[in-house]
Every structure is written in C-alpha cells, then in structure tokens.
C-alpha angles and dihedrals in degrees: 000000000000128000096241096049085128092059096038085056099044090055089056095066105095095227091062122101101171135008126178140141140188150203110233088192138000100223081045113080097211124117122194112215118197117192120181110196139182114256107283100032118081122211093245103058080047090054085036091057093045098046080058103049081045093060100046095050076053088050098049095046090046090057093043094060085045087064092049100055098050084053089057096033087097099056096046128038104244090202105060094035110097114147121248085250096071085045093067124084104243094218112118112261140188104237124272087011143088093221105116113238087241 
C-alpha cells in the first residue's frame, strides 16, 4: 500500500481539486495535510470520508487473512508458531554484538 493512500483516496472523491501532504522534518511526527474541495464540500468531511474508506480496505484485509489463517490452522500449530522477529530484542545493535547502538 503506498505511503500517500490518504491522499490517493482523498483525490478520488469527486469534490476534491487538490490533495497533497508533507513531511517538515523526518525525527518530527507531524504530517501537514493540505485538501482543496468544491464549494459545499470541507476538507475534513472529505478526510473524514477517506479515513473511513481507509479503515474499512484495513478491515477487509484483516478479515481476509483471518480467514486464511483458520484454512491452514490445521496444518500449523498457531500456538507454537511466533516468527523469529518477535523472538529478537528490539533494542538497536552493532552487528554480531550485544553492545546497543546508543
């Protein structure tokens, strides 16, 4: 999914002229949004409408891998299966060391 769905779906709305958003700085979480509409419509019902839209693509896919998972349960014990990811420390190493990063 791209980084900018959001935006994509914002521009699919037919009462949107412009939309468009950016980053100020990378270490900052803070995102600028900027939602040009026709007369009549805001940009926030159109954000509104596209957060929604948003949600409910992550809820079918979330229930589509769902799905997924019961078919092959039989074949894999969901139990003992955790992938080697949340095995590791998340804490920043140098590589081939246990000395953190910071």
């Amino acid at each position: 999914m791209p980084t900018d769905y959001t935006a994509s779906q914002a521009m699919e709305n037919p009462k949107t002229l412009f939309a468009g958003y950016r980053v100020p700085h990378p270490l900052e979480h803070n995102v600028e949004i900027k939602l040009q509409t026709e007369e009549g419509t805001t940009p926030l019902q159109v954000l509104q409408e596209s957060i929604t839209r948003l949600l409910e693509l992550i809820n079918d896919t979330r229930s589509q891998l769902d799905s997924q998972l019961e078919n092959i349960s039989g074949d894999v014990d969901m139990q003992s299966f955790t992938p080697s990811v949340l095995n590791q420390s998340h804490t920043p190493r140098f590589p081939g060391t246990s000395t953190p990063w910071y």
